[in-house]
MIFI-613302 format. One line per field, with one value per residue: residue number from 1; residue in one letter; x negated, y, z negated of N, C-alpha, C, O, CB in turn. Coordinates in pm, 1 decimal. Each point is the difference from the previous one (the first is absolute). Glycine has a CB too. Example, Ala and Ser with C-alpha at 12.3 -4.5 7.8 and 13.67 -1.06 7.14 Angstrom:
keke 1; 2
bavex A; S
nX -1319.0; -154.2
nY -569.0; 222.3
nZ -780.0; 196.6
caX 89.0; -82.0
caY 119.0; 119.0
caZ 0.0; -6.0
cX -90.0; 77.0
cY 120.0; 109.0
cZ 0.0; -73.0
oX -103.6; -50.9
oY -1.9; 110.8
oZ -66.5; -16.9
cbX 292.8; -67.5
cbY -115.4; -173.6
cbZ -58.1; 231.4
END
This chain:
keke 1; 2; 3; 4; 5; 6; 7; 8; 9; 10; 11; 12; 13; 14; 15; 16; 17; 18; 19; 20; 21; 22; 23; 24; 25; 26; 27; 28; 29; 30; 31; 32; 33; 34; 35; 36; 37; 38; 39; 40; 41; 42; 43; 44; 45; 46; 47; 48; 49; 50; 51; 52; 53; 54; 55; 56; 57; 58; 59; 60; 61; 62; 63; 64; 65; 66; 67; 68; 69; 70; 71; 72; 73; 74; 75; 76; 77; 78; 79; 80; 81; 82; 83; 84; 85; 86; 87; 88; 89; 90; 91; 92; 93; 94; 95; 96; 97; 98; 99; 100; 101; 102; 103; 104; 105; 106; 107; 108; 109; 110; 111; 112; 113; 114; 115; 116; 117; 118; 119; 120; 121; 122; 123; 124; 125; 126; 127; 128; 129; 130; 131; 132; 133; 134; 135; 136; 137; 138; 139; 140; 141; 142; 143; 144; 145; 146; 147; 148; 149; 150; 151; 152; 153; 154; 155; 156; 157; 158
bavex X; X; X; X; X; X; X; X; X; X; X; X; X; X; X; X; X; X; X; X; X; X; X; X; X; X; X; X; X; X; X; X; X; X; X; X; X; X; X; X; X; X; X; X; X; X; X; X; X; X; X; X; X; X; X; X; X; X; X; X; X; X; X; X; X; X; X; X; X; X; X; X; X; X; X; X; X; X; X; X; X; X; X; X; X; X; X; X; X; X; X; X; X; X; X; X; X; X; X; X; X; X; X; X; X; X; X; X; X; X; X; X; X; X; X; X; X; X; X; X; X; X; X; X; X; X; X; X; X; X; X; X; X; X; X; X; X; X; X; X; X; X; X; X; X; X; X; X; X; X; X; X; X; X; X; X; X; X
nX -3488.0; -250.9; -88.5; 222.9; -68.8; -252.6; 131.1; 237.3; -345.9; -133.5; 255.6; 69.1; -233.5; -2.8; 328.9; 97.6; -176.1; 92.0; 45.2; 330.9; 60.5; 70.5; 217.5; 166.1; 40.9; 18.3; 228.2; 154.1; 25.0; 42.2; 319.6; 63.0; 364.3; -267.8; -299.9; 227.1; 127.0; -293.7; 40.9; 361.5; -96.3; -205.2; 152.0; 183.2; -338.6; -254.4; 16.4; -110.6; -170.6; 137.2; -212.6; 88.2; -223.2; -6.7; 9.2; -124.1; 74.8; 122.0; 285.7; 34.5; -236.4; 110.1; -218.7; 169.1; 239.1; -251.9; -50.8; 341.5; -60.1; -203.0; 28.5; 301.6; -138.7; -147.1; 124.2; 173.0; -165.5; 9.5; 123.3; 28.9; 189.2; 287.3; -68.6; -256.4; 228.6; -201.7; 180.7; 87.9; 319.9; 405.2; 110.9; 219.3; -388.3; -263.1; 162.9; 170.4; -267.4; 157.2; 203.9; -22.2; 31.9; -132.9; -303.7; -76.6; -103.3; -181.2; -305.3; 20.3; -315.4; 323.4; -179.4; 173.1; -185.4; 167.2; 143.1; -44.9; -144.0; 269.3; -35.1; 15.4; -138.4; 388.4; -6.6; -7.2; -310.4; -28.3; 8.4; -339.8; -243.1; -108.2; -295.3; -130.2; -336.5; -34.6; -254.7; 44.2; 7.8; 277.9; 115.3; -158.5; -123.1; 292.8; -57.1; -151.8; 320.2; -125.3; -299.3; 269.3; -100.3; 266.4; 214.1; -132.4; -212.2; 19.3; -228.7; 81.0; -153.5; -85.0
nY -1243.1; -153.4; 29.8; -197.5; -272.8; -167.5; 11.9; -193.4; -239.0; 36.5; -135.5; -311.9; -153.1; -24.9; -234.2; -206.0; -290.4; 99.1; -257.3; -90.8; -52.2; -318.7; -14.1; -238.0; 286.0; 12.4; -2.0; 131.2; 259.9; -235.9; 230.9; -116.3; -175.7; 2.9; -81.5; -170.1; -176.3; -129.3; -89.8; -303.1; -107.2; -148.1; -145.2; -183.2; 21.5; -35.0; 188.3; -273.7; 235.0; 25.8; -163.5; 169.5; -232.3; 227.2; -241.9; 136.8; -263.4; -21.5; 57.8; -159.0; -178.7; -187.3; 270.6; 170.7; -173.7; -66.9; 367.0; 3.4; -312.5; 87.3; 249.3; -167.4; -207.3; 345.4; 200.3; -288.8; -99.0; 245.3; -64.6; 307.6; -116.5; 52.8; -273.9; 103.3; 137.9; -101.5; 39.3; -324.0; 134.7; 167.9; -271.1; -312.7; 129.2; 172.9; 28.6; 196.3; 212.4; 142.8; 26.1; 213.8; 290.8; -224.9; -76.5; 257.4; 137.4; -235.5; -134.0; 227.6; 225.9; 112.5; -213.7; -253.3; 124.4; -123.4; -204.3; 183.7; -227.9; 137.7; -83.7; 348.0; -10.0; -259.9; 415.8; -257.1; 7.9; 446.0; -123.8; -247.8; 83.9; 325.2; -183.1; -137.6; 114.0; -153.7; 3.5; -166.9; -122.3; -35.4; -226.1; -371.2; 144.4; 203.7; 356.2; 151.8; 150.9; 281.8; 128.6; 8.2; 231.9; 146.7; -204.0; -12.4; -351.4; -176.1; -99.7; -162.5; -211.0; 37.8
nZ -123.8; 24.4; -253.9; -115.3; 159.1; -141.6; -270.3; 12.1; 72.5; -219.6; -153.6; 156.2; -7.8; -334.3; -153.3; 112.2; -216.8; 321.8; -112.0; 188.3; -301.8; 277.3; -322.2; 4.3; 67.3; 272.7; 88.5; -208.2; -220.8; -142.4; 74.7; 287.3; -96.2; 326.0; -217.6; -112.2; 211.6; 75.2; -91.6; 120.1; 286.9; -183.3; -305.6; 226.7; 182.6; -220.0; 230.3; 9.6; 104.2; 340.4; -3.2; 329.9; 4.1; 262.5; -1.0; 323.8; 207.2; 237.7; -289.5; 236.9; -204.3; -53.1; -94.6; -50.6; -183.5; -180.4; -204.5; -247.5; -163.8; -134.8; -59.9; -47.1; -182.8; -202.1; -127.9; -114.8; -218.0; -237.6; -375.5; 185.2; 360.1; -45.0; 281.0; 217.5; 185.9; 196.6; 224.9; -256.8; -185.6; 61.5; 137.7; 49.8; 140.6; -65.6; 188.8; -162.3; -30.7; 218.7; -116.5; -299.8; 144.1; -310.6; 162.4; 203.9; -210.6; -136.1; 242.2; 236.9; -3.8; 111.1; 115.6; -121.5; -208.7; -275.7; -111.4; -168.6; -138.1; -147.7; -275.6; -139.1; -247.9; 6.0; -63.8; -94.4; 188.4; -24.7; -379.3; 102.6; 138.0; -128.9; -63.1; 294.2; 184.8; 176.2; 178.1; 180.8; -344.0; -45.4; 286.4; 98.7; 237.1; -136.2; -255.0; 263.5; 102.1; -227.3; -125.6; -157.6; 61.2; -100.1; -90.2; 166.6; -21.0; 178.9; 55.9; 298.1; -269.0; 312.5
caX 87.1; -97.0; -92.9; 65.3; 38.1; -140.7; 12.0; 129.0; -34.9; -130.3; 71.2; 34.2; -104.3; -108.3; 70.9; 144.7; -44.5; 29.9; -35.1; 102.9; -2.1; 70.1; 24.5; 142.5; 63.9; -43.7; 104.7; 131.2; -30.4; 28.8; 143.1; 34.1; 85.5; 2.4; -122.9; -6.5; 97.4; -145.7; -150.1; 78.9; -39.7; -111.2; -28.4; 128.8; -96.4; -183.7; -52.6; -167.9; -134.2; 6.3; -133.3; 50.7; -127.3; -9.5; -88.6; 11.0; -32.3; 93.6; 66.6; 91.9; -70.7; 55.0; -87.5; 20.1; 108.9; -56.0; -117.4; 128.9; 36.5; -62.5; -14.0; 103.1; 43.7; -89.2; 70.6; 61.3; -65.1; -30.8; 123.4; 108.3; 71.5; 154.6; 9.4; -47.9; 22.6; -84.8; 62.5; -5.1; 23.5; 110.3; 62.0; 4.6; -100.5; -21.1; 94.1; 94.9; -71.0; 16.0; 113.4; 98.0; -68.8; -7.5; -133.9; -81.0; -19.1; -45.1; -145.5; -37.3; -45.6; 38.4; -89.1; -56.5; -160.5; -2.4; 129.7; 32.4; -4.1; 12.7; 112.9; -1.7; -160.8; 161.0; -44.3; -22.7; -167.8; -126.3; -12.1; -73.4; -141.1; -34.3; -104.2; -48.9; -31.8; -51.6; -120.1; 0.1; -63.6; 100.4; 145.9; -51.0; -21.6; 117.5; 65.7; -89.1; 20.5; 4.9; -65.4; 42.6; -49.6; 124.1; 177.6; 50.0; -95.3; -68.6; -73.1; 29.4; -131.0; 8.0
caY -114.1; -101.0; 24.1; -58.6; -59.5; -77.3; -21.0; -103.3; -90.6; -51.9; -40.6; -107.9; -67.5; -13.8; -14.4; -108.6; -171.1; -84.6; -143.8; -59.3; -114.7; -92.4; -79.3; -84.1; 66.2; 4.2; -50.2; -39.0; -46.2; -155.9; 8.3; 57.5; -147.0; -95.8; -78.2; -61.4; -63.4; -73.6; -110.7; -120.6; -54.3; -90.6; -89.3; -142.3; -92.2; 39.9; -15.1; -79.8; 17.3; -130.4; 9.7; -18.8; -31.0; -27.3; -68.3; 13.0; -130.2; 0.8; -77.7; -94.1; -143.6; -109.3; 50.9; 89.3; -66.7; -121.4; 81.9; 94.3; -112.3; -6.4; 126.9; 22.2; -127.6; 43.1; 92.2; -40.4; -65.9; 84.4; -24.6; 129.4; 18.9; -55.2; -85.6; 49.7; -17.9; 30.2; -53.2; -119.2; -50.8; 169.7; -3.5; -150.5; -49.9; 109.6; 22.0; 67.1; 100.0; 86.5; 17.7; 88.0; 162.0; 14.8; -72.2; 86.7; 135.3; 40.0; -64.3; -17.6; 179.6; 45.7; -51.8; -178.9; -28.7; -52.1; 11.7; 14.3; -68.6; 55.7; -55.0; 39.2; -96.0; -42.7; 52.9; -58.7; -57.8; 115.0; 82.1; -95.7; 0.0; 142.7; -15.8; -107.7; -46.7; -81.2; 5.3; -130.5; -116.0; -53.3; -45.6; -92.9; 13.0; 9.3; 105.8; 148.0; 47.8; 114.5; 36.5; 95.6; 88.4; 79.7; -34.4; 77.7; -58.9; -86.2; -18.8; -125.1; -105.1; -124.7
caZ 10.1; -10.9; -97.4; -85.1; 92.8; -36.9; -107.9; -35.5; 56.4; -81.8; -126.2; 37.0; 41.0; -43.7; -118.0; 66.7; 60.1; 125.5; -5.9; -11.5; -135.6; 42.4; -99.2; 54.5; -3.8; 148.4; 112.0; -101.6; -88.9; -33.2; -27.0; 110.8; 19.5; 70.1; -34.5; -85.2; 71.4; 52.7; -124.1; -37.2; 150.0; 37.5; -57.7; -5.7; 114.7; 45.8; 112.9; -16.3; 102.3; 108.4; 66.1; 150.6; 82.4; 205.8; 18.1; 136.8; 89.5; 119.6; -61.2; 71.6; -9.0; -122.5; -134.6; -52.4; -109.3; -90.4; -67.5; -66.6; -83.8; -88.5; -132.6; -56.9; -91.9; -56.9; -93.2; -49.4; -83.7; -59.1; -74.5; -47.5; 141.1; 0.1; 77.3; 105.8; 127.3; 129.2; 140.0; -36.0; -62.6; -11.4; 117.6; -7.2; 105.6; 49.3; 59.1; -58.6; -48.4; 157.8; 88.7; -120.7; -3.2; -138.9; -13.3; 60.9; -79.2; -132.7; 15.1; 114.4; 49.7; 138.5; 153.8; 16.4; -55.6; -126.6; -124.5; -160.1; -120.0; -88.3; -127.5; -92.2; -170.8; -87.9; -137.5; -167.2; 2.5; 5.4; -175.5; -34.2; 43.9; 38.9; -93.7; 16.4; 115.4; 19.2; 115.3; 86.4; -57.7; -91.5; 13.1; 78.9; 182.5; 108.6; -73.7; 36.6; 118.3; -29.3; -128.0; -65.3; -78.3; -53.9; 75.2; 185.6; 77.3; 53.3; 84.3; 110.9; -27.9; 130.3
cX -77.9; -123.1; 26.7; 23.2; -111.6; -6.2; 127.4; -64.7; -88.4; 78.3; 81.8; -79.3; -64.2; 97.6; 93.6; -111.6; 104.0; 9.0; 137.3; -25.8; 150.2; 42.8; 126.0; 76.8; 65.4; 92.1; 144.9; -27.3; 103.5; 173.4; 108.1; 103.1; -10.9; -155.3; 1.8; 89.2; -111.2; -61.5; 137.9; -1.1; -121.1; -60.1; 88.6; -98.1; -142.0; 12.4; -131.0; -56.5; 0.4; -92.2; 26.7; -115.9; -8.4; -52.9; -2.4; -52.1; 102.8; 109.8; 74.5; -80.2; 34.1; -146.9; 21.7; 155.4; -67.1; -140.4; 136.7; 30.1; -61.7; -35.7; 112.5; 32.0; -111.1; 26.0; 135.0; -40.7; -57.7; 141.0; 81.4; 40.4; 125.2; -27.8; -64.4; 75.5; -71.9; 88.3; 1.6; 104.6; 140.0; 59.2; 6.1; -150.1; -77.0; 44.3; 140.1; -68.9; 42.3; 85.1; 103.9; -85.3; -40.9; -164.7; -98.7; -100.5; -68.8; -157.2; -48.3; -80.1; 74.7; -106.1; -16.3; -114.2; -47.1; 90.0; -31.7; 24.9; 25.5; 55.6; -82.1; -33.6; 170.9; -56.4; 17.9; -152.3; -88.5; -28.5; -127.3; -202.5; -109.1; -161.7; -123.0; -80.6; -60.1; -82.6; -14.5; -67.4; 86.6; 153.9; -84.6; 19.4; 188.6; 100.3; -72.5; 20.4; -16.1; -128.9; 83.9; -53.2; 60.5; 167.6; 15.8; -126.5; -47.8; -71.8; -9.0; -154.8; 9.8; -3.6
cY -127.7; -34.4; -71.4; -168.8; -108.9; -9.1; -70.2; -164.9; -46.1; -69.9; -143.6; -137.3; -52.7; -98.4; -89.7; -115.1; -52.1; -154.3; -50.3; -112.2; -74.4; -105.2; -124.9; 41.4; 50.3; -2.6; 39.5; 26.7; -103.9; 10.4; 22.2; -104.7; -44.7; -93.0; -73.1; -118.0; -86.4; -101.3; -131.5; -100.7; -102.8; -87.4; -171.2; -63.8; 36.3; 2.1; -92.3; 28.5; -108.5; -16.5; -8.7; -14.9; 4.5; -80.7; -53.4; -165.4; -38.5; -70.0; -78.0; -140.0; -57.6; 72.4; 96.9; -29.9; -86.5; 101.2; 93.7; -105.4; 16.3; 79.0; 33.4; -64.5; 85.2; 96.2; -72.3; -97.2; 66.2; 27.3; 171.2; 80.2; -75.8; -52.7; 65.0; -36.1; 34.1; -57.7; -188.9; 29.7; 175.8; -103.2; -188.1; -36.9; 148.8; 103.1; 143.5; 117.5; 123.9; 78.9; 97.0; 114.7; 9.3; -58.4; 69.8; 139.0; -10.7; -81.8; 18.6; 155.2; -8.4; -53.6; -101.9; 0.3; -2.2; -46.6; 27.5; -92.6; 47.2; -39.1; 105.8; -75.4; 24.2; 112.8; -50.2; -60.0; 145.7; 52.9; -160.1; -41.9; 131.7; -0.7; -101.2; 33.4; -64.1; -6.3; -123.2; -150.5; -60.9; -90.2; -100.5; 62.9; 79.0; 114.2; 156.8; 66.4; 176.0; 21.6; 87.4; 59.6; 124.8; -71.3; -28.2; -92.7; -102.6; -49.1; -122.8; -13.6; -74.9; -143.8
cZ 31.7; -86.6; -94.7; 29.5; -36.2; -105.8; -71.8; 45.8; -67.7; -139.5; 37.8; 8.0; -127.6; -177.6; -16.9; 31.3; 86.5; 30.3; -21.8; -129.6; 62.6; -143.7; -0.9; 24.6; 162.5; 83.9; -77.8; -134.1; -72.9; -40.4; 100.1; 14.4; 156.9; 10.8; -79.9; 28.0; 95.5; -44.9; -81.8; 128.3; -23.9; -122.4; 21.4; 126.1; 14.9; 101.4; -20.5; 113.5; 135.8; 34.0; 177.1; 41.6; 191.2; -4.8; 174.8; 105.9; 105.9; -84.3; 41.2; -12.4; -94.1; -115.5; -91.6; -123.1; -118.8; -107.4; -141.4; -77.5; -94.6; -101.4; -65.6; -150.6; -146.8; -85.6; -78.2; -116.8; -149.9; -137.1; -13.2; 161.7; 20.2; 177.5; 110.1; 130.9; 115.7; 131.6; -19.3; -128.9; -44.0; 116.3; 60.4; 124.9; 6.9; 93.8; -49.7; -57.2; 110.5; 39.8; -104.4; 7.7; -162.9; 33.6; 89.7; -69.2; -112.3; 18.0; 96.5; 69.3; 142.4; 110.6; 31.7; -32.0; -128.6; -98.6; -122.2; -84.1; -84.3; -108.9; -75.2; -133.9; -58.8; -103.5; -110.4; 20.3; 81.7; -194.4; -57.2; 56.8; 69.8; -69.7; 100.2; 158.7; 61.4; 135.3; 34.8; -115.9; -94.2; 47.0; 118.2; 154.7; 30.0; -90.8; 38.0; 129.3; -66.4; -108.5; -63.7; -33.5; -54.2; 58.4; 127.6; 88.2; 61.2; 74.5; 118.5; -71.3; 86.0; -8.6
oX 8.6; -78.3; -89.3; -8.5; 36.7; -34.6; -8.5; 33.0; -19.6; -0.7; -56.9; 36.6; -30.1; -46.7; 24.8; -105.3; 99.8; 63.9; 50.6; -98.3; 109.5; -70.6; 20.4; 88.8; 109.9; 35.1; 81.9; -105.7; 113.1; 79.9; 105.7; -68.2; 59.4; -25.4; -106.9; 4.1; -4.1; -36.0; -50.5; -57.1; 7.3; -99.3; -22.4; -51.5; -45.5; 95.9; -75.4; 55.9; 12.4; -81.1; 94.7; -81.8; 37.7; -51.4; 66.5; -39.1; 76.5; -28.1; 79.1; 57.6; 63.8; -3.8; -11.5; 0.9; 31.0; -71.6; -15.2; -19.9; 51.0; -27.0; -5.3; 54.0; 41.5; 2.8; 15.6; 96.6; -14.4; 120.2; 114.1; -30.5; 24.1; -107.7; 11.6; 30.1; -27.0; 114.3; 56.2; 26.7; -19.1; 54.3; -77.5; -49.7; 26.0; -4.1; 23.1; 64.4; 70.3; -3.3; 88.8; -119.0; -77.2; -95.1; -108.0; -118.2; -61.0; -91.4; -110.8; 73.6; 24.1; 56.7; -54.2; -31.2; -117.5; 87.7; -118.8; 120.3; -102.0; 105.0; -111.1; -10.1; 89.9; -118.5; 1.3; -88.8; -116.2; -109.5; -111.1; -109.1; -63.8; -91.7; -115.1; 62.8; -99.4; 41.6; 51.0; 13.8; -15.6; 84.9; -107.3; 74.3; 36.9; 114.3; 35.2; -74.4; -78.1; -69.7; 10.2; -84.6; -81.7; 49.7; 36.0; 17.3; -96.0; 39.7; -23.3; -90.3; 85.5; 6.9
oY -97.3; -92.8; -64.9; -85.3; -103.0; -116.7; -25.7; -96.3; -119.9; -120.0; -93.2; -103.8; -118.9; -71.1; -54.8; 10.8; -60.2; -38.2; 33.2; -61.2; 47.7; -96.7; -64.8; -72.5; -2.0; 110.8; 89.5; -42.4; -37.4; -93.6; 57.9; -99.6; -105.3; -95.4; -46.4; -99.8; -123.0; -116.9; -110.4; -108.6; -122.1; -72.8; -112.5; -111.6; 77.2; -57.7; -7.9; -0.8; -122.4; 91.7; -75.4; 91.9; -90.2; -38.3; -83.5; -109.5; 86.9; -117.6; -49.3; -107.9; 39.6; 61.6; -12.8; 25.9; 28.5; -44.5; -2.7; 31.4; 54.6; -29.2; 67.6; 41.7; 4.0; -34.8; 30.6; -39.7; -74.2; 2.9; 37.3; 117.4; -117.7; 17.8; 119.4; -111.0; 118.9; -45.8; -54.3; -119.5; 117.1; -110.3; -90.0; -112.5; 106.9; 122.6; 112.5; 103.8; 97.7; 111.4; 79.9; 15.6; 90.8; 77.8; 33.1; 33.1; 94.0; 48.4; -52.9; 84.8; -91.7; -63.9; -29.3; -117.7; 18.3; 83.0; -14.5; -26.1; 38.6; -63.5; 43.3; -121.7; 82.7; -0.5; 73.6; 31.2; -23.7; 23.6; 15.2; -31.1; 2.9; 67.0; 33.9; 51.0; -40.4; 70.7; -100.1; -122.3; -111.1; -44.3; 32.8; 90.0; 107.4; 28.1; 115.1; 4.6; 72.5; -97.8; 111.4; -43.2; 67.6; -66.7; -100.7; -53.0; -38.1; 15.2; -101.2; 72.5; -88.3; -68.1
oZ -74.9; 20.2; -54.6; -88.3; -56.5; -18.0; -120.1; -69.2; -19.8; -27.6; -56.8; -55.0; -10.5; -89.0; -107.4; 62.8; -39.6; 98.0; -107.2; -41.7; 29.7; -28.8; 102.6; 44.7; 55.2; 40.5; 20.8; -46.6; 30.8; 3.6; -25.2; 23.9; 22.9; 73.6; -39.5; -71.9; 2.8; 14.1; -20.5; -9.6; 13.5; 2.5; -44.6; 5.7; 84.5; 51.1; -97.0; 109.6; 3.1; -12.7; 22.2; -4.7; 74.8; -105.1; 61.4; -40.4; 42.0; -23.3; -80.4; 14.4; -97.6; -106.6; -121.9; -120.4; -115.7; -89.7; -122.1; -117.3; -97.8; -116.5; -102.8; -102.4; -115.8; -118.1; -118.2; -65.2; -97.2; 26.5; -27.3; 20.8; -26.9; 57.0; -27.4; 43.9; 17.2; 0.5; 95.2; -12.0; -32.8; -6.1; -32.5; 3.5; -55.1; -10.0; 44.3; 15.0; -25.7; 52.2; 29.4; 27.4; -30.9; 6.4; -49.0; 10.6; -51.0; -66.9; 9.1; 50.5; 78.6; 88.6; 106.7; 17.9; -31.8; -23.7; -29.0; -2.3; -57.0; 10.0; 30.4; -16.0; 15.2; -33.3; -98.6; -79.3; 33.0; -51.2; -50.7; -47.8; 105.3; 47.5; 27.2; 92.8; -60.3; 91.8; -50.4; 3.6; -50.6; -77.2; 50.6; 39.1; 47.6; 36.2; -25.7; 97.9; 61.7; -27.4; 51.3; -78.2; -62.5; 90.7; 60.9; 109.7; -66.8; 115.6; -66.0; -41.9; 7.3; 102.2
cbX 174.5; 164.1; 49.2; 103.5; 85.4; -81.4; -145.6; 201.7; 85.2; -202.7; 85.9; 80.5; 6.9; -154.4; -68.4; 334.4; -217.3; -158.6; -298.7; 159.3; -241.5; -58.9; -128.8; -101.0; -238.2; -206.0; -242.6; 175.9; -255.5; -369.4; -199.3; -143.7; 135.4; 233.9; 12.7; -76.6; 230.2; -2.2; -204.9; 215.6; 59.4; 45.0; -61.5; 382.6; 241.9; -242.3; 184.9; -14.2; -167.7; 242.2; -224.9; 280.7; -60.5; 30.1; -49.3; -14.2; -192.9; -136.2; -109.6; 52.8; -232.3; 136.2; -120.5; -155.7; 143.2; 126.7; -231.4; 130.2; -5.1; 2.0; -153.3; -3.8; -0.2; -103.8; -102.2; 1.3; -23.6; -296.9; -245.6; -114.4; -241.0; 295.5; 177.2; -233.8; 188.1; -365.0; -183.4; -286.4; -260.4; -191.0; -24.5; 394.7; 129.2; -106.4; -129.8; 77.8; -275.3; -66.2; -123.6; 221.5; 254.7; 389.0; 216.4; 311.3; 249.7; 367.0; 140.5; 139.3; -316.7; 55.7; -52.9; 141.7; 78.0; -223.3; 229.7; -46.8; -6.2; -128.0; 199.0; 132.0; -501.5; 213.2; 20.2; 376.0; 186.9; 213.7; 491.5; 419.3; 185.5; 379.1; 309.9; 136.5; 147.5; 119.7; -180.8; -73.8; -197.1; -202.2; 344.3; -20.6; -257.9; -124.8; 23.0; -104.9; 254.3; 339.8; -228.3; 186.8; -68.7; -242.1; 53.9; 65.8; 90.3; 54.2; -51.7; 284.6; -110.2; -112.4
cbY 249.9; 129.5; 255.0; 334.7; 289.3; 172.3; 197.0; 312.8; 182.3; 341.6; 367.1; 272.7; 254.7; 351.9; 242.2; 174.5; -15.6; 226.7; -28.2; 121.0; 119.6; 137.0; 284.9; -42.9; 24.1; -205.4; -320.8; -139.6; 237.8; 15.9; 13.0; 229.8; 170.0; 247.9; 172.2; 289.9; 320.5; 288.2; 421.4; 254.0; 360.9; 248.5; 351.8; 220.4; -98.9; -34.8; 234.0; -204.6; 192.9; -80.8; -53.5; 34.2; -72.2; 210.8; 37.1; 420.0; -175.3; 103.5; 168.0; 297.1; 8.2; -377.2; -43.8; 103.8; -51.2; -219.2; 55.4; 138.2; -193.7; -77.7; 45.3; -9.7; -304.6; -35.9; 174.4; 113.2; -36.5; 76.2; -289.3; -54.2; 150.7; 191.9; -233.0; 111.7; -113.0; 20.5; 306.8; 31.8; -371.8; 444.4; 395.4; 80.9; -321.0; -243.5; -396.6; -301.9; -265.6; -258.5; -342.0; -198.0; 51.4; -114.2; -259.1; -129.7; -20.0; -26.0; -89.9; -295.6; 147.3; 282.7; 155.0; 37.1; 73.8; 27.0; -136.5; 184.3; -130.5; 176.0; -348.0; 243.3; 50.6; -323.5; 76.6; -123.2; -312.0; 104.1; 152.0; -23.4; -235.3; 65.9; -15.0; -201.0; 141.6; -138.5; 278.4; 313.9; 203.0; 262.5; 203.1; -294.6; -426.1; -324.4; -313.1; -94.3; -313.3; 104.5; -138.6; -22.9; -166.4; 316.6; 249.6; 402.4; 150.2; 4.0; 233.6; -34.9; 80.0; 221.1
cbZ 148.6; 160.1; 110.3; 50.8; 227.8; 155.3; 158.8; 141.5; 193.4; 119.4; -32.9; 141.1; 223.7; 267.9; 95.6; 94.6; -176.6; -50.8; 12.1; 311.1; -304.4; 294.2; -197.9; -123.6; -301.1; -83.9; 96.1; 181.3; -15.2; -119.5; -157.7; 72.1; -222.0; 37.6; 89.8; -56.0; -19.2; 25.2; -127.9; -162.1; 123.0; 182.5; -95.7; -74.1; 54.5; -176.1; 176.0; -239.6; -238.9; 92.5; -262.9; 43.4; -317.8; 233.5; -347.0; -38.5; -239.6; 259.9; -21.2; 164.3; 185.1; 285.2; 242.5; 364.6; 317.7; 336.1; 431.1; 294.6; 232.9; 252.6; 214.6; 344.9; 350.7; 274.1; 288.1; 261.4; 328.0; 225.5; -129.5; -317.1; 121.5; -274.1; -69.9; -173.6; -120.1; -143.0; 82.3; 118.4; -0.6; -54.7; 74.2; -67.4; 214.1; -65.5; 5.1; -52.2; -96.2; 11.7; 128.5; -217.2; 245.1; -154.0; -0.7; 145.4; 123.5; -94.4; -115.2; -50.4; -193.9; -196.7; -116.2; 159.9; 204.1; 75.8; 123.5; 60.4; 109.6; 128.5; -30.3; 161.6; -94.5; 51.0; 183.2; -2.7; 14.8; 373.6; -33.0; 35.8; -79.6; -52.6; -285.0; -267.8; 35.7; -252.1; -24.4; 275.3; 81.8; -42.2; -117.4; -224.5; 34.2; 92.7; -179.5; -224.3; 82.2; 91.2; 25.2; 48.3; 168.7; -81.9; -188.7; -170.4; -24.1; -183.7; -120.0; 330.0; -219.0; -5.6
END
């Protein structure tokens, strides 16, 4: 019996491919009506890629406010980013940043020792500019804040 037993193991081992195959199939398949029902969803509402930046320090200082301004005004400036919200800029103060649980939650870390600079890539200017890139040498002083180098990617330029 064990004899057979090792020889069913061996045969298995040596004959059966084990290697998961992950195809589209996989999860859903494509005929499946609540995947399809899905996928209509995300064509009426794209999702778009977000970017969330921390950005640590004592955030109760002015400096520290007049530094969030500026990277806010900055990314904002960038053409394929939709509107940005930071502790300067959402919320009517900083103050109010604090005091709201919506705004608290969404720029503010649990411990006070950083906020969130966040906006999302418009998807009509990411299909457009997927190809395209660009480096420091190519954009003026007050445009070189980022490098593009994939969608999701980005690099801080001091």
């Amino acid at each position: 019996m064990l004899a057979l037993a090792g020889v069913l193991l061996f045969l298995v081992a040596t004959r059966v491919d084990l290697r998961p195959v992950v195809d589209e199939n996989f999860f859903f398949s494509a005929s499946d009506p609540s995947f399809q029902q899905a996928k209509k969803i995300e064509e009426h509402f794209p999702s778009r890629p977000e970017v969330i930046l921390a950005v640590s320090g004592d955030i109760s200082s002015a400096h520290y406010l007049s530094r969030i301004q500026r990277l806010t005004q900055r990314v904002e400036a960038i053409d394929t980013v939709t509107p940005v919200k930071s502790v300067t800029a959402g919320p009517k103060s900083f103050q109010d940043a604090l005091a709201s649980p919506f705004w608290s939650r969404l720029l503010i870390a649990k411990d006070r020792k950083a906020t969130n600079v966040t906006s999302s890539f418009k998807p009509e200017k990411i299909r457009k500019s997927r190809s395209r890139n660009w480096s420091a040498s190519s954009m003026s002083s007050r445009q070189r804040i980022f490098e593009y180098t994939s969608p999701v990617r980005l690099t801080w330029w001091k």
